[in-house]
C-alpha positions in Angstrom: 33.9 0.0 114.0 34.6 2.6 111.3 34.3 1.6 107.8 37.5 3.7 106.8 40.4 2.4 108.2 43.0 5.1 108.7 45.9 4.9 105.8 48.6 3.2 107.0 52.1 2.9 104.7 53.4 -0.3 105.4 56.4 -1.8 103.6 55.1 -5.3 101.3 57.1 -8.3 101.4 57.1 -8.8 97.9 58.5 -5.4 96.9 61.3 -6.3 99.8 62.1 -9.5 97.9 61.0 -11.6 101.0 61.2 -15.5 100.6 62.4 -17.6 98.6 62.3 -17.6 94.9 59.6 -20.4 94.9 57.8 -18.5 97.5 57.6 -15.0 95.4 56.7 -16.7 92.2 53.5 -18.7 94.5 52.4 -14.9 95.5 52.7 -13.5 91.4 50.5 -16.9 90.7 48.3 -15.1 93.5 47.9 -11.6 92.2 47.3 -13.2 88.6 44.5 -14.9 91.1 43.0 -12.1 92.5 42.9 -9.5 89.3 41.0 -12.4 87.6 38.4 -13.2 90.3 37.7 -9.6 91.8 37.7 -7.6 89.4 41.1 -6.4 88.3 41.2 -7.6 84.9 37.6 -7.1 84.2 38.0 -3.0 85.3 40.9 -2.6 83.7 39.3 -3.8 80.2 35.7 -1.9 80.7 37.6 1.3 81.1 40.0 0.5 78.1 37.1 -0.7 75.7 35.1 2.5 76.8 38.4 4.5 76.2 38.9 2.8 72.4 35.1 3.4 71.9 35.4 7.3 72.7 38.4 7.7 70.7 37.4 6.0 67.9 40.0 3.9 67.5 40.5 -0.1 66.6 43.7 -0.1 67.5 45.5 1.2 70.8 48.9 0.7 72.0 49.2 0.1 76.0 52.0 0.4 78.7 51.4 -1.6 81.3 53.4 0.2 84.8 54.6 -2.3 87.7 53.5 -5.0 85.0 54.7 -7.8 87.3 54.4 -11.4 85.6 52.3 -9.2 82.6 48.5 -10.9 83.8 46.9 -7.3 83.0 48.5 -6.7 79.4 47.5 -9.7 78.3 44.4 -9.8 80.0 43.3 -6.5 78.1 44.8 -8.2 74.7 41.7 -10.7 75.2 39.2 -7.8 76.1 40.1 -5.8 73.0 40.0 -8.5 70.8 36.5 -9.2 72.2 35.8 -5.9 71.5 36.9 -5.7 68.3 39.9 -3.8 68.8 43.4 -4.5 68.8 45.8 -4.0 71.5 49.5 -3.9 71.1 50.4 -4.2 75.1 54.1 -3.6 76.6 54.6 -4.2 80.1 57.6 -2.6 82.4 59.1 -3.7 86.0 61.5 -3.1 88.0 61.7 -6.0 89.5 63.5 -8.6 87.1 62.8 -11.7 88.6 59.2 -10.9 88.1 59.2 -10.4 84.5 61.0 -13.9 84.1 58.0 -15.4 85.7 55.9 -13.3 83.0 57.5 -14.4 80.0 57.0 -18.1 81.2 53.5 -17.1 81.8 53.1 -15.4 78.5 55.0 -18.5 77.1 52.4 -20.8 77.8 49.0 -18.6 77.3 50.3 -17.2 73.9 49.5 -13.5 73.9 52.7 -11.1 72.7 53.4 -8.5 75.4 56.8 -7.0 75.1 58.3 -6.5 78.2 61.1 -4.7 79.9 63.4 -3.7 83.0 62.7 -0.4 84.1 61.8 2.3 86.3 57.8 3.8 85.7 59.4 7.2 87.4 61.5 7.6 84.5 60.2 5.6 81.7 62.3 4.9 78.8 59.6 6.0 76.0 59.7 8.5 74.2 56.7 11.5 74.4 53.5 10.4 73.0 54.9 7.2 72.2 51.7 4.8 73.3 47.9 5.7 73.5 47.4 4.4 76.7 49.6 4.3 80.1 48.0 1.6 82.3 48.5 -0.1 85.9 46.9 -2.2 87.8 47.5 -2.5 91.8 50.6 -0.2 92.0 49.7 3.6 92.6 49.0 2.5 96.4 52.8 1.4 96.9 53.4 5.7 96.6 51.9 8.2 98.3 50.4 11.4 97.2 53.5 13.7 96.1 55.5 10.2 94.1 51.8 9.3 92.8 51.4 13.1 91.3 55.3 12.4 89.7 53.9 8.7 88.6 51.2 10.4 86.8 53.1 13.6 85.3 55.8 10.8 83.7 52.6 8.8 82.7 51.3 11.9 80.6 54.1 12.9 79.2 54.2 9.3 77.1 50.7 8.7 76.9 48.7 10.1 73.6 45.5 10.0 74.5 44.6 9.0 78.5 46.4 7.2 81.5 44.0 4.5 83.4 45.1 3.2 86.7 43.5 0.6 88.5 44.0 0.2 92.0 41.8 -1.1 95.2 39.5 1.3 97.4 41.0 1.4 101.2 37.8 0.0 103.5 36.8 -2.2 105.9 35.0 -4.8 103.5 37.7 -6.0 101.7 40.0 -5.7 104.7 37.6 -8.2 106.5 37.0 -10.7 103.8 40.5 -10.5 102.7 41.5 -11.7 106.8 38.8 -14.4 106.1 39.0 -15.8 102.9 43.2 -15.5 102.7 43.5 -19.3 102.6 41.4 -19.2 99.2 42.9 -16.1 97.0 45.8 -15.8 98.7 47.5 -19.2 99.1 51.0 -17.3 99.5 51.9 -15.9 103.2 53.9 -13.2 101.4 50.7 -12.4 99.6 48.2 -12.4 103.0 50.6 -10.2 104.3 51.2 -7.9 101.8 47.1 -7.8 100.7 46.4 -6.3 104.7 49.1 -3.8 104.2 47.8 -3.5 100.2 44.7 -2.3 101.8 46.1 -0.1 104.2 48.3 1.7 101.9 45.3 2.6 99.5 43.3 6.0 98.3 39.6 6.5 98.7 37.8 7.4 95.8 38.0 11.2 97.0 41.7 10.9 97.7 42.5 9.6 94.4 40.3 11.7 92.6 42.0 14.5 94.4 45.6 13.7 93.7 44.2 12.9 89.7 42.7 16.6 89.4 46.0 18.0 90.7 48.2 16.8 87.9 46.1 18.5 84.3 44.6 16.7 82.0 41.1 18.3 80.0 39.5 15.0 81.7 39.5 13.4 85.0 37.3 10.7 86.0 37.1 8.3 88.4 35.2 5.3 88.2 34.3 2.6 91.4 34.0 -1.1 89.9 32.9 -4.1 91.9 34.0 -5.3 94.3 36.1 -2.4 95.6 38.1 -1.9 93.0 38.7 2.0 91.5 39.9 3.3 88.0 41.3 6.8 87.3 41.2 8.1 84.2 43.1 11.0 82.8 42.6 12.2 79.2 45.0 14.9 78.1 43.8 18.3 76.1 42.9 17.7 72.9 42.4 13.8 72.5 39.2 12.9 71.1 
């Protein structure tokens, strides 16, 4: 059996609104779910930290892309306050209905994450507006030509770096996501759409690939356990 499964773009239910309102919110609960436990959350933050650290700085601004219900803003609120370094996080999504769910979320753990309706392909902030242009789990819903657009619109608001977080296509977490779905993914929306989540991923070399193409004085990409990937893009001139 090969350990690369060939890349396979398969629509996700959730982006196709499938189910029931009650049914969608159960597969954001989820993802929230899954970037705590394996290692979205704690990626995301290392990489930011290190970013803050390098620059210098004790205060960064952050735009979260695809933010969904806002888990990863506020998640890298706490790291950076850890840290010693404040993070002022806004989080964008197209998807309206899931930013509801966010604010409720955000209601009840307290953090302040601005967030707002819109479209990461033509984001409306200004250049250089925010240190830091983030996602988490959303460059593999595009492929190769739309993810080197993603990034351009990324750098042209970002200050200093963009830093997206997104799973490594392989068999491993194909296999134990197909055993363990009852446990991390209690949602049928969210068992389908982590098989086709996987599928629809980069490799490391892909990514990396697709990262070099678009500039930047610094490209990096960085694996994290388990099977989780962060590319970083710092633009001319920052630090």
């Amino acid at each position: 059996m090969p350990w690369l499964p060939p890349q396979q773009d398969t629509e996700e239910l959730l982006d196709l609104g499938a189910g029931t309102a009650a049914e969608r919110a159960a597969s954001l609960a989820d993802l929230r779910r899954i970037n705590r436990w394996l290692g979205g959350a704690a990626a995301s933050g290392k990489e930011l930290v290190g970013l803050a650290a390098r620059l210098a700085m004790a205060e960064l601004t952050v735009l979260d892309l695809g933010t969904g219900s806002a888990d990863l803003p506020a998640a890298l609120q706490r790291c950076g306050r850890r840290a010693g370094v404040r993070v002022t996080a806004y989080g964008i999504d197209l998807k309206l209905e899931h930013l509801q769910v966010g604010q409720a979320e955000l209601a009840r753990a307290g953090p302040a994450v601005a967030l707002a309706c819109a479209d990461a392909f033509r984001l409306p902030f200004a250049p250089e507006s925010v240190d830091v242009v983030h996602s988490a789990l959303f460059v593999h819903h595009f492929r190769p030509a739309a993810v080197r657009a993603l990034l351009h619109e990324a750098l042209r608001v970002a200050r200093h770096a963009v830093l997206m977080n997104d799973l490594v296509r392989h068999r491993v977490p194909l296999l134990f996501l197909r055993w363990a779905a009852p446990v991390v993914a209690r949602s049928p929306i969210t068992r389908h759409d982590g098989i086709a989540s996987i599928l629809r991923a980069y490799t490391p070399a892909e990514l990396m690939e697709i990262g070099r193409s678009v500039g930047g004085s610094r490209c990096r990409l960085r694996r994290h356990f388990p099977y989780r990937q962060c590319l970083v893009i710092e633009k001319d001139g920052s630090g």
